[in-house]
N, C-alpha and C positions, 0 to 999 in steps of 0.2 A: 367433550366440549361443553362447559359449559352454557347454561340458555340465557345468562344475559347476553342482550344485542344479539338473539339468531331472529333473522327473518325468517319465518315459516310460513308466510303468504306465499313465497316461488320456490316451487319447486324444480331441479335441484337445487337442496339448500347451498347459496355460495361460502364458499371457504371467506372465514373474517379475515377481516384487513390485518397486516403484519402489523403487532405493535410494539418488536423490539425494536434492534438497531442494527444497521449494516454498514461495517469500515471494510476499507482496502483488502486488510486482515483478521482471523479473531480479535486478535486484541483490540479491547475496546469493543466490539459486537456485542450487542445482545438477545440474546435467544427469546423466542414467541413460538411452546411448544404446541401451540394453537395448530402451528400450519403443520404439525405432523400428526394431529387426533380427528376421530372420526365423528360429523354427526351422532348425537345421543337425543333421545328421547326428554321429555321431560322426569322431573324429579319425581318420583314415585309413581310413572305410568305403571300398571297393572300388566302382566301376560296376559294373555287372552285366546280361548280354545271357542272355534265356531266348530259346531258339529250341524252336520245337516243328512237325514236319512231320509232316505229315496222313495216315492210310491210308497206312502202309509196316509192312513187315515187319522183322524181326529178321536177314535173310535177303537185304534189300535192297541195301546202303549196301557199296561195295568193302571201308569201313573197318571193318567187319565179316562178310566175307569174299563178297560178292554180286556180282551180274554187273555193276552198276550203277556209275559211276566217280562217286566224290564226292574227289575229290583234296583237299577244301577242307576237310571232314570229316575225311580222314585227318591232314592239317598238323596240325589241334588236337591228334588222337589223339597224334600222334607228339613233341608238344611238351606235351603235358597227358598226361589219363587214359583210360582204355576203361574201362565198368564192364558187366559180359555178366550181371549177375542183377538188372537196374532191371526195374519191372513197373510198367502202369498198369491199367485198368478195363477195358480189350477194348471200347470203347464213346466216339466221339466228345466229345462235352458232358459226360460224364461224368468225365471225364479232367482236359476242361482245368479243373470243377467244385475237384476235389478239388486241381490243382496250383496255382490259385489262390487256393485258402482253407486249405491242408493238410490238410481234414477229409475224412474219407470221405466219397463224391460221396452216398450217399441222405441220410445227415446232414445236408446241404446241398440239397435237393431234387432232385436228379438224376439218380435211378434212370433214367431213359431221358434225351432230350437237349431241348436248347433249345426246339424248337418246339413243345415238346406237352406242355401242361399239366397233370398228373392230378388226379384226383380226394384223396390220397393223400400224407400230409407225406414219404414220400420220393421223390415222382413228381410234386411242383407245380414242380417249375424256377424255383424262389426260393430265392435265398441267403438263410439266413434273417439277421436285422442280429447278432444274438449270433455269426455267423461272419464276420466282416470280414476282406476277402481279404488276402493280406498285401503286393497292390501299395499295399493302401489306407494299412496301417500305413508303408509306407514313403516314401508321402505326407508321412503327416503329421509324417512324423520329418526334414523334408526334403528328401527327394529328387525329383528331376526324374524325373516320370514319362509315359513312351507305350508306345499298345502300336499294332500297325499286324499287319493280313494277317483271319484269320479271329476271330470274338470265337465264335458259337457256344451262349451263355447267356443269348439273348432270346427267349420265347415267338412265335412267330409271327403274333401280332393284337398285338403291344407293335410292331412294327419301324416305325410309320412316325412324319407326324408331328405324332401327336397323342400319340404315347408308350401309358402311363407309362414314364418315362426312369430309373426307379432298377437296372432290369435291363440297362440300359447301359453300356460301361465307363467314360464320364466321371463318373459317381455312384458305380463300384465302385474308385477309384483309381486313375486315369490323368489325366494333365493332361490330355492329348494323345491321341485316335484316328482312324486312319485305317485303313480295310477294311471288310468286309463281316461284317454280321450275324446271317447263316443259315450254316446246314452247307455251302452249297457255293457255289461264282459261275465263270460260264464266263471264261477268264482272256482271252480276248476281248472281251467285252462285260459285265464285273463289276456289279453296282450298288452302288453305292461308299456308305457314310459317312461322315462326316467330323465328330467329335465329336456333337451332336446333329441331326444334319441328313443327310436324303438329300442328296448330290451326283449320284449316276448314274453315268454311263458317263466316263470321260474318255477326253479325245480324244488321237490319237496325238500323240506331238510328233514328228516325222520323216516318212521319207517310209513307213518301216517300220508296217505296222499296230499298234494298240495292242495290250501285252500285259502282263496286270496282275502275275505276278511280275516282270516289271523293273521297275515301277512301284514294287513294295512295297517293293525293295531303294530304291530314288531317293528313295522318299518317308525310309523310316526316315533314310539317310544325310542328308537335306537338316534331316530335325529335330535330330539331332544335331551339325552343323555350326550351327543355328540359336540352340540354346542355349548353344552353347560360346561362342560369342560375345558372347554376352551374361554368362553366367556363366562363367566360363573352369574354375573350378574345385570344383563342387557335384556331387556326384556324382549319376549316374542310373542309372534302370533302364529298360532297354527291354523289351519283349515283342516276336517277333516269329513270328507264327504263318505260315505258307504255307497258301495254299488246295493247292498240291500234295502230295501225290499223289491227293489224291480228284477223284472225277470230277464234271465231263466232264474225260477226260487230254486236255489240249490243247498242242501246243505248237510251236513252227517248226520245219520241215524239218531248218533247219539241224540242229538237236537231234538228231533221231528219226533220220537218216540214219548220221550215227554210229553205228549200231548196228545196219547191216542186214547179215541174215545171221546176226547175233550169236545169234539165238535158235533157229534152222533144228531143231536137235534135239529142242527140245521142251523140257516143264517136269520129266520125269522127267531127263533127263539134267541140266538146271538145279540140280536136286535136289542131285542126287548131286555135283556139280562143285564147288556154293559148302558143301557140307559138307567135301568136302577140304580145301577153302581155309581153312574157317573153323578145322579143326584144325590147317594150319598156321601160321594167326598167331597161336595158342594163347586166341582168344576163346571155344572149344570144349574141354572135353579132350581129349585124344587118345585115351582109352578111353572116350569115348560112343560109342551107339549109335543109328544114326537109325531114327524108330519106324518102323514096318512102313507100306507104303503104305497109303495111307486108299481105299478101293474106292467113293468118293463121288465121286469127279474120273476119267473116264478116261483110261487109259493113252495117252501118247503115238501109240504105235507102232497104237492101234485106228483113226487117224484119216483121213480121203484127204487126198492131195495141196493139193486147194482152200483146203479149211479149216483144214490143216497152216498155209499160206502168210498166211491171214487171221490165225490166232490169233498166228503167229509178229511180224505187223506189229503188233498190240494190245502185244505184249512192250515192240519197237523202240519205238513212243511212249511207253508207261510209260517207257523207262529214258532218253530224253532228255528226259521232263518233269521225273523227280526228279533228272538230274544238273543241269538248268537251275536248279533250287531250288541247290541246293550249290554254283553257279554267284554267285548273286545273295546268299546268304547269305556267301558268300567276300567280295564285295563289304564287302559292312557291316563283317566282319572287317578287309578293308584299309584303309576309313577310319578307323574306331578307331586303329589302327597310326599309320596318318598323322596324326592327331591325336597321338601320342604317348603315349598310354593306353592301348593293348595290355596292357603289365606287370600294371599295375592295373584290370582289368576281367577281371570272371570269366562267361567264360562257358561256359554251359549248355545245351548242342544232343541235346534227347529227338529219334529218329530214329523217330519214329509216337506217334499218341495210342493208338492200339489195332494190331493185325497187321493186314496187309494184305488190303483189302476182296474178300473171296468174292460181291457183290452184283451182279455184271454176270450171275451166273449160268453156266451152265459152256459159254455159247456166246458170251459176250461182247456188246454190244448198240449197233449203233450210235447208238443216242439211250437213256440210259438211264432216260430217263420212262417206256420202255415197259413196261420190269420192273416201277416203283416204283406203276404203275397198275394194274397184271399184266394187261400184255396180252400175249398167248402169243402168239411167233412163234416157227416153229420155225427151224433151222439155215440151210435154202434160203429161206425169207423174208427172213432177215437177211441174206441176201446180195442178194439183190435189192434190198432195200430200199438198200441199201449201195452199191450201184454206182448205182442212181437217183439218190442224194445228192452222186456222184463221185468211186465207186471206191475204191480201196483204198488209193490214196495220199491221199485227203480224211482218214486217219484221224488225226486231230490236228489238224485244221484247221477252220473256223469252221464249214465244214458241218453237221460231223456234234459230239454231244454225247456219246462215247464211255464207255464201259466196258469194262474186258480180261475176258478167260474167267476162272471161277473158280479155275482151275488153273494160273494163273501166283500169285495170292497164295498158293495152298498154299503152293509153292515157294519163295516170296518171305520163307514165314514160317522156312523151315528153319533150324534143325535140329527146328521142331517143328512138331508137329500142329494143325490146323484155323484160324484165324485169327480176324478182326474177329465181333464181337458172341459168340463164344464164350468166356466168363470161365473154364470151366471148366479149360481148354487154357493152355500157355503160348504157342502160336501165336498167342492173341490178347490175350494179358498183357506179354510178355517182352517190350520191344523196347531197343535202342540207345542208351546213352547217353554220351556222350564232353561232359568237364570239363575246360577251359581257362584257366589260371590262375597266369604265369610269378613272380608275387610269393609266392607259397603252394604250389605244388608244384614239389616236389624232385625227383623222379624222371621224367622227361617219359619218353613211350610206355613207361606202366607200367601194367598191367592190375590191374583192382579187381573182386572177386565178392563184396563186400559185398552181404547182399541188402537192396535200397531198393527205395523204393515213391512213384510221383510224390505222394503228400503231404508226401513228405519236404522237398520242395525247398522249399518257402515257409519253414520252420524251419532248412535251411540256412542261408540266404540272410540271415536275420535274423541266422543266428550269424556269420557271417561281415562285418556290417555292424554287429558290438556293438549292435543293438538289442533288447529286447526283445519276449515277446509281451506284449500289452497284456492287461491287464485287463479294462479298459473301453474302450469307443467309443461317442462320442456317448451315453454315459450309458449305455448298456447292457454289462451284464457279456456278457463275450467265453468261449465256448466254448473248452476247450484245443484245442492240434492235437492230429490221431491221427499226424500225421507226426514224425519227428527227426532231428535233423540228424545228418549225415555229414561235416561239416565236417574233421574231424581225420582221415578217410581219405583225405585229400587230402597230408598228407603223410606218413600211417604206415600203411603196409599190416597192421601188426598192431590196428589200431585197434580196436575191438571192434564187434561188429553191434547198433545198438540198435532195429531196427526189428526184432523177431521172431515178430511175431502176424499177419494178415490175413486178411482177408474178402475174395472176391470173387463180385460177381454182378451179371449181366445179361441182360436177358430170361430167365430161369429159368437160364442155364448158372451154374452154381455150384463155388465151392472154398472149401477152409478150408489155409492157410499157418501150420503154428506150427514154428517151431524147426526145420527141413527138411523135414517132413511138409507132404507136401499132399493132404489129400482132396476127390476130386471128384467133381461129378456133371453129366453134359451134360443137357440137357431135347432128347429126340429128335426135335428140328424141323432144320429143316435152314435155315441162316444164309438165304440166299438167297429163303427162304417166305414170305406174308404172308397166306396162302389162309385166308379166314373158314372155311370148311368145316372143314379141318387144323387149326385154332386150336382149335377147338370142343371134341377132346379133351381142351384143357386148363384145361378148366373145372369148373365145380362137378361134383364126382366125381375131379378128375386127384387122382392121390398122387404127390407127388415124390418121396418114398423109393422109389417104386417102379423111379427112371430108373437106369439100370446105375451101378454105385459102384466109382471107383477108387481106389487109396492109393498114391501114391512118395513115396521117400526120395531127393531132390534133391541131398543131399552125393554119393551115388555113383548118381546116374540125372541127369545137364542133361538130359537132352533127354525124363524124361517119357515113357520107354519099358520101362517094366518097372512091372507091376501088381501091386501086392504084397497088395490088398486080402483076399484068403484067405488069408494066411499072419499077418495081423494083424488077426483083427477086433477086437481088444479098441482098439487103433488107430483103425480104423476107426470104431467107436462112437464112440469119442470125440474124435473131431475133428468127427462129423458135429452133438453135441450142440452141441459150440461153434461150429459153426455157425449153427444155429438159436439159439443165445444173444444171439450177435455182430449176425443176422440182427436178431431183436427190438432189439437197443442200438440198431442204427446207421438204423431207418427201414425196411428192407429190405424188412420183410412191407407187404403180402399180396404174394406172389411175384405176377410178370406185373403188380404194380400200374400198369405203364405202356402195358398191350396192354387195360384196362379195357373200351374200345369195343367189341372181340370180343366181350365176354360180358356184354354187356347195360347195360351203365355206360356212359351216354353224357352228355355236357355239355348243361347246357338249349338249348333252341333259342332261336336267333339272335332276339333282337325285332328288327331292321330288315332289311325288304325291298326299300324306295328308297333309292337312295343318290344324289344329286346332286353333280355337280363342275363349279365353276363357276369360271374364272379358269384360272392357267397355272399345271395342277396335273402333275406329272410324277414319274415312278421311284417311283409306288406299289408296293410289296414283292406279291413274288407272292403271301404267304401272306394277303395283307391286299385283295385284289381282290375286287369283291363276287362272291358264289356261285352261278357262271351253270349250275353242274355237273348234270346227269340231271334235268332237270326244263326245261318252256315257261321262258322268260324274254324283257324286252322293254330292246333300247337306243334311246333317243331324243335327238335332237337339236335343239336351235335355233340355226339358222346365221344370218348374214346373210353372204349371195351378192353380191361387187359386179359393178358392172359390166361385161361382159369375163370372169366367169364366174370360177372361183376352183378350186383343189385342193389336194388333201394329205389328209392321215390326221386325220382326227374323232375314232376313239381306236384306240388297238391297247395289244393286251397280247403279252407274249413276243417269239417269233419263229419262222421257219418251220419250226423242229423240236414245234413245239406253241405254238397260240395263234389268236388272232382279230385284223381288222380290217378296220372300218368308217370305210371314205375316198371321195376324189372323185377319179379320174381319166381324162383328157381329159373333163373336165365332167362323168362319168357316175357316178351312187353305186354301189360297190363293196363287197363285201364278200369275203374270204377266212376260211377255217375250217381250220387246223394240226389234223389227228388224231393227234400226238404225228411228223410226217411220214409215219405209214403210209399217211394219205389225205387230199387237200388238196380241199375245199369252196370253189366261185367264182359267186358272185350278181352281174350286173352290170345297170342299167340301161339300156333303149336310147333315151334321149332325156337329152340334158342337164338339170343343175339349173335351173331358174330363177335369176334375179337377186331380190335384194332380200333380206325374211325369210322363209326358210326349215324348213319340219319335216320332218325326216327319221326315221326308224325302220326298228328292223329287228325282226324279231317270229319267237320260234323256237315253235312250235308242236311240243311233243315226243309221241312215238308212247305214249309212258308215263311215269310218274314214275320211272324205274328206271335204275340203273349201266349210262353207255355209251351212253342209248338215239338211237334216230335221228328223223327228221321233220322239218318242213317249217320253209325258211327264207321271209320276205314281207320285201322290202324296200317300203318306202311313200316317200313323198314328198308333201307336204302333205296326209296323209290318203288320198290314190291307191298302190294299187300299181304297182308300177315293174319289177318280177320276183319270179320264185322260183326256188326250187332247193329239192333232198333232199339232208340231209346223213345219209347210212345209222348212220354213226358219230360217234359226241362221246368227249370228254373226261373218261372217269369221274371222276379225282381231281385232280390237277392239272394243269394245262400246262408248266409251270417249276421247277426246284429255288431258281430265280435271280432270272431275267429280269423286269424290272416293268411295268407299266401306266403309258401315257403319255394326256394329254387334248392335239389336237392337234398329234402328231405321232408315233414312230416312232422312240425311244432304239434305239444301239446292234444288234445284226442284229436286220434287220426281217423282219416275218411275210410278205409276198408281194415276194417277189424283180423284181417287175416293175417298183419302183418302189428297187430296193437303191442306183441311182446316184443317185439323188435324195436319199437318207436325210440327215437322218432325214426328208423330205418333211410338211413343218410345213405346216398349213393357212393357206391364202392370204386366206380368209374372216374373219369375224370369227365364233366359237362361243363362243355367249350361254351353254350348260350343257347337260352331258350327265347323262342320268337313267338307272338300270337301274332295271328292276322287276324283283324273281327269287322271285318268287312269285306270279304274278298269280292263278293258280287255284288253288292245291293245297289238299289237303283236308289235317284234322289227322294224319291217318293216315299220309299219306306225305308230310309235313312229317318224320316223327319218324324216317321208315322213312329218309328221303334224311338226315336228320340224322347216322343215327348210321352211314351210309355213309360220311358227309363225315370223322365220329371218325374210322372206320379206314382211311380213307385216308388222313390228317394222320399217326396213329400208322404205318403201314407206311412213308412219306416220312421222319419223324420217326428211325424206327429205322436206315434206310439213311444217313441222312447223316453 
């Protein structure tokens, strides 16, 4: 179609007026092959590849000065742009909120991230329809659109399937999805979707185990081979998010071994090395100053030998997980090429959605459920527990569900201070951006300090594809962006800055950006916290004016180390007003609106306690598992047993780093209990099943209604019991970041290893339907009490992801 006379202010764009002719008959008719072609693009719009990787720092990426080798990263750099003053939101879903609507993320509902709904229009994690993202606009202007890796912007009772599907990205403008849901998926055993539909785990294709970044790169490359062929010439847009660098860091030997030794010194020295560096590729100035150590992480040099060696190995697998991403992104890179659309496709590689994640805590954790449930182990625990799982070379490997010490992200984030979920800081603002684009940029490996801000890019990306922003969508008037394009600093280093106001805030860290000032304020929690007790202070009664107030001048401070806040207060005042101005515009108040559950703001309680799955129901979303957590609950079964006796898994959820399963084998019902792998619970019977039809149950009998608690397991068999056991410990908040719930078998790494060569060990039997009851006694009382536990365990999950 061509674009004279298309309106592109409403979208959908309407079909033009007929302007042949219509008789009785042909004869005489004339044809307007208009009304049988589809919206097109403008004349020479550009393809366009957004890349965005996960939990990394500013500090990370070689091609901006870090220990880490992205050789594939650098090529762009070196043939496009560096820009060292991009910022996002310090905050997961927040991030990718605002870079795919351009609007400020709580304007958009996104004060905290995907899975956790608030109370609260800038904490309900709905895009509201007046912000229509702009892969959507580029939909309907045309283009071929997919996104493939992490999506990140679906409540966690929305992921399975029964939906609502509008929080999906096939409703939010993508033709095409392929990845995962949630905040994070072990890159071994992912749970996959696939436009509207769980797929699950897939299976390797080699003799090599599965491993879901090589898959992301296959899968994008094979969409894009797929449409070319059919359309050879329609341009498109890809998105392509990595689950890495967030954890679990997982990734092959091969990777991780490259890099042994590489870290032996420690992260102060880390520190101080890729600051050198970064001053001399000139991504730094060479008169910054790096800010004074943070006395929150300790020093190197306090540590022994043991835990030198341990933390040194958490390093070596971070930097062969993200240089494996740079790896499989290079990938995608070379097929474009090979297609011959290199020139014309621009792409856009953000190197973190927020700095790099302080959430493993500052001892690192081999299963990082442990933290996100807080269960306290100290230093010698985690090494036991760690060499039980298989030592210290399992780290990266399907074992274990890993997280690095706090104190490599600092490091990670340098040249600056503090990192992920910290808004205040540019350690968990500032990261990496490098722009690729041999049709439109003239000056290849040329450095940009424009300051942009990921809202920016959706308004790029429209200007560079002559489309505009729409008006209307679907009948509703369209919110402006708060982003703008940069487009013309692509080929004029004098271009002018048009982004020079922002807001940031999350979790209570707060700043205000106008014109090189930045005022800030941290909320003195410490990123890694999620302690109801701790929290309490900042409740009715907290004053946030009270939290320490900094002020720099960013044209001659990058790095955010010189506090000028007493020598300007009239400054000061007044960035903190516009602050709270900005704050009221954009959704922002009530600060913490997404930590509500702490203080007394809990979601109604759940009306259903039975849940029945009948049929061959499999890769139910972990956050969507019925809620078996601190409280009695009952699973039951009806089998038919043939003859000759029958086995396999009746159900299981997760795997042996946290989770449950109730199976059959050598004929006998089984039960295993995952206490995040600190402590593994085993009920067996000692008489076989019968043949024929079948009741089975398993009955927890809990010591109290209360987080964590212990008591008794009864396994039954047509009403008889069969065994018990005492499980001391359960699962306060969840089992899984990930991992889903199967009926009849055993997706992906399974929960008792006895049965792992068998997997997924599908039931032999026929299972008529499996029932939980997860409430058989409670009172209203501690209905309400375990309720609003469940809140802030969702929310403290929620936050870390």
């Amino acid at each position: 179609m061509p674009d004279t006379g298309i309106d592109r202010s409403q979208l959908p764009i309407r079909r033009p007026r007929f302007a042949g002719a219509t008789e009785r008959t042909l004869s005489g008719s004339a044809p307007d092959w208009n009304q049988a072609s589809h919206v097109q693009p403008p004349d020479g719009a550009p393809n366009v590849l957004l890349v965005l990787i996960d939990d990394a720092g500013f500090g990370n990426p070689s091609t901006f000065g870090g220990p880490i080798q992205t050789p594939n990263y650098t090529r762009l750099a070196e043939n496009g742009l560096r820009y060292n003053r991009f910022h996002v939101t310090a905050l997961c879903s927040p991030t990718r909120a605002a870079l795919l609507t351009g609007r400020n993320h709580h304007r958009v509902g996104f004060g905290m991230v995907g899975e956790f709904s608030g109370p609260f229009p800038g904490y309900n994690a709905t895009i509201p329809h007046d912000c229509a993202p702009f892969p959507r606009i580029l939909q309907e202007n045309g283009y071929l659109t997919g996104g493939f890796g992490k999506w990140h912007l679906t409540p966690d009772n929305q992921q399975g399937f029964s939906g609502p599907f509008d929080r999906w990205p096939t409703r939010l403008g993508f033709d095409y999805f392929w990845g995962f849901l949630g905040g994070e998926a072990g890159q071994y055993d992912p749970l996959i979707a696939e436009n509207q539909k769980m797929i699950g785990v897939p299976a390797a294709k080699g003799a090599d185990p599965y491993y879901m970044q090589d898959d992301l790169g296959d899968q994008t490359i094979d969409w894009l081979h797929r449409i070319r062929s059919e359309k050879p010439t329609t341009p498109w847009f890809a998105y392509v998010a990595t689950g890495c660098s967030h954890a679990p860091h997982h990734v092959p030997r091969k990777w991780s071994d490259k890099y042994r030794g590489a870290f032996d010194e420690g992260w102060d020295v880390m520190r101080e090395q890729t600051f050198a560096r970064q001053k001399a590729l000139g991504v730094v100035p060479a008169d910054a100053q790096l800010p004074p150590r943070n006395d929150a992480f300790p020093t190197w040099d306090s540590l022994d030998e043991t835990h030198k060696r341990l933390y040194a190995r958490q390093m070596e697998v971070y930097a062969g997980y993200s240089e494996n991403a740079d790896w499989n992104i290079g990938r995608i890179v070379d097929a474009i090429d090979e297609m011959g659309e290199l020139d014309n496709t621009v792409i856009v590689w953000i190197w973190g959605d927020n700095g790099a994640s302080m959430e493993g805590t500052l001892t690192g954790t081999f299963n990082e459920m442990t933290t996100l449930n807080g269960i306290p182990l100290t230093p010698e625990q985690q090494m036991g527990l760690l060499f039980k799982q298989g030592g210290l070379e399992a780290w990266g490997g399907e074992q274990l569900a890993p997280h690095y010490s706090a104190g490599w992200a600092w490091a990670g984030n340098t040249p600056f201070d503090w990192g992920k979920q910290v808004a205040s800081h540019l350690g968990g603002t500032r990261n990496p951006l490098v722009v690729h684009w041999p049709s439109g940029i003239s000056d290849a490996g040329a450095l940009r300090s424009h300051y942009t801000h990921v809202t920016d890019i959706g308004a790029t990306v429209l200007d560079l594809a002559g489309i505009p922003m729409p008006d209307s969508v679907d009948g509703v008037e369209q919110q402006p962006f708060d982003g703008a394009t940069f487009a013309d600093s692509f080929a004029d280093p004098a271009a002018p800055e048009r982004h020079t106001q922002q807001y940031y805030e999350i979790l209570g860290n707060r700043a205000m950006y106008k014109d090189g000032w930045l005022y800030c304020q941290r909320m003195q929690r410490i990123p890694w916290s999620f302690d109801p007790e701790a929290l309490k202070k900042f409740g009715p009664g907290w004053d946030p004016d009270a939290d320490p107030v900094e002020l720099y001048y960013l044209p001659d401070d990058f790095t955010q180390s010189k506090n000028l806040a007493a020598d300007h207060p009239d400054k000061t005042k007044e960035l903190a007003e516009l602050f709270w101005a900005e704050a009221d515009r954009n959704n922002v108040l009530p600060l913490l609106g997404g930590l509500t559950s702490f203080f007394g703001m809990v979601p109604p309680l759940p009306e259903e306690s039975k849940f029945v799955f009948r049929g061959d129901i499999q890769n139910i979303p972990s956050g969507m598992i019925p809620r078996i957590y601190n409280h009695s609950y009952t699973i039951s079964a009806d089998l038919v047993v043939p003859e000759g006796g029958a086995e396999g898994v009746i159900v299981a959820e997760a795997d042996h780093l946290g989770g449950f399963a109730l199976f059959v084998q050598d004929g006998l019902l089984k039960h295993t209990y995952s206490m995040l792998g600190v402590f593994v619970y085993t009920q067996a019977a000692e008489q076989p099943l019968p043949t024929g039809e079948v009741a089975v149950e398993l009955v927890f009998t809990a010591d109290a209604p209360k987080p964590a608690t212990g008591g008794e397991v009864t396994l039954l068999v047509n009403g008889e019991p069969v065994a018990t056991g005492r499980m001391e410990h359960t699962v306060p908040g969840r089992f899984s970041g990930y991992s889903g719930m199967d009926i009849g078998r055993d997706n992906g790494l399974v929960v008792d290893r006895s049965y792992a060569d068998k997997a997924p060990f599908a039931f032999t039997g026929e299972i008529k339907q499996v029932v939980f009851d997860v409430a058989p006694d409670l009172t209203d009382e501690d209905r309400h009490a375990l309720n609003e536990h469940a809140a802030q365990a969702l929310a403290a999950h929620a936050a870390s992801a």
